[in-house]
C-alpha positions in Angstrom: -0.3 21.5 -13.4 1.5 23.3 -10.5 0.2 21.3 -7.9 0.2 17.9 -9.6 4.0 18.7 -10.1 3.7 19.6 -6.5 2.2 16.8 -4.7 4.8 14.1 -6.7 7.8 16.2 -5.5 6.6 15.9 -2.1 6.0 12.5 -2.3 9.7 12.3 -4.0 11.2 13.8 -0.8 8.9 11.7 1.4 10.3 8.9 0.1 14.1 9.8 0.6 13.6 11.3 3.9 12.6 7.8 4.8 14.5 5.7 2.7 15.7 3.4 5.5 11.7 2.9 6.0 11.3 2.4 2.2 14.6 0.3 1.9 13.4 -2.2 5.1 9.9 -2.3 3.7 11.2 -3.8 0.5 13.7 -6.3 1.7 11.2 -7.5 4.2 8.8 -8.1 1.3 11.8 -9.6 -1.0 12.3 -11.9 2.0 9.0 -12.8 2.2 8.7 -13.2 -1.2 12.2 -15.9 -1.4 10.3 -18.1 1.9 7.0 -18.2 -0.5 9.4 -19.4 -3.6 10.5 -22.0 -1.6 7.8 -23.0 0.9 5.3 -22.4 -1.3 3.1 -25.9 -2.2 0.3 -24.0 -3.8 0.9 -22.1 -7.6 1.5 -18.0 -7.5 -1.6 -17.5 -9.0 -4.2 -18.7 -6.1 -2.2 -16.1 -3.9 -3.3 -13.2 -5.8 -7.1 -13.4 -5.6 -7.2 -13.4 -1.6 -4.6 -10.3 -1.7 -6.5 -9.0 -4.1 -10.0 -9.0 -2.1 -7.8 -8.4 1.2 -6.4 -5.1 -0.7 -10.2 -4.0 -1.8 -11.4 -4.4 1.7 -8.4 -2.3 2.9 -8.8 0.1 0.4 -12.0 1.0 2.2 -10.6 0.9 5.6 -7.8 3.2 4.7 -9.8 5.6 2.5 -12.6 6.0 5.5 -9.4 6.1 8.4 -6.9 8.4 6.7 -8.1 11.8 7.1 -8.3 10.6 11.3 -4.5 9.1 11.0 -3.2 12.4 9.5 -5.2 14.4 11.8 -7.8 15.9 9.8 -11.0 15.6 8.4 -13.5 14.6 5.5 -14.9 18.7 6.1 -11.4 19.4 5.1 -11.2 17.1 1.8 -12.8 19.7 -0.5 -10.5 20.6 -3.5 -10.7 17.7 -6.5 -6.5 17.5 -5.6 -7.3 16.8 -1.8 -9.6 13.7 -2.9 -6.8 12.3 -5.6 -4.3 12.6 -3.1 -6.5 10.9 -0.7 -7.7 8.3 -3.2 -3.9 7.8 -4.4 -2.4 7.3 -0.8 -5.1 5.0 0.4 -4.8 3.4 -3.4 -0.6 3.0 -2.3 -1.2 1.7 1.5 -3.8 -1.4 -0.4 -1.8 -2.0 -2.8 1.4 -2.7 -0.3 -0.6 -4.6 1.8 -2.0 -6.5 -0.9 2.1 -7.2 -1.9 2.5 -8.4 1.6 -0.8 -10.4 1.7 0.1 -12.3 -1.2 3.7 -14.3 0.3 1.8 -14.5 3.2 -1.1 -16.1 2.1 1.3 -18.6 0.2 3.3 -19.4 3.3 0.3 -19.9 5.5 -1.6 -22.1 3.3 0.2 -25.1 3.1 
């Protein structure tokens, strides 16, 4: 329980520690999401199943790339935590691009 409690603190003070990055990330997407509202010509719902797919296939790309990014290893992912962490960052990073996919796809497909 320790180290569940652990890992979400960290993530906590990752978060404020770059809260500018976490601030800019969502207004860009808020942005994003106003030029769709407005531009948009197709209904919300056909964006979601490309961002969807898009965030699946980056799901993989992350999950297989991560360990390399943060300069280690898949030898070095051996404790059930290590993998959940893994799984749950990778699982974060789709699911943001999958936000950002979806705006996108609604902008560009006019």
């Amino acid at each position: 329980m320790y180290e569940i409690w652990l890992i979400i603190n960290t993530f906590y003070e990752l978060a404020l520690a770059n809260l500018g990055l976490v601030l800019g990330t969502l207004i860009i997407w808020l942005v994003l999401m106003v030029i769709a509202m407005f531009a948009k010509r197709l209904p919300w719902r056909q964006g979601i199943k490309p961002a969807i797919l898009i965030g699946m296939v980056l799901w993989v790309f992350y999950f297989v790339m991560m360990p390399g990014w943060t300069k280690s290893s898949f030898a070095n992912v051996t404790y059930i935590l290590d993998w959940l962490v893994l799984g749950g960052v990778t699982t974060a990073f789709a699911a943001l691009s999958a936000l950002f996919i979806w705006p996108l796809y609604l902008i560009l497909k006019r």
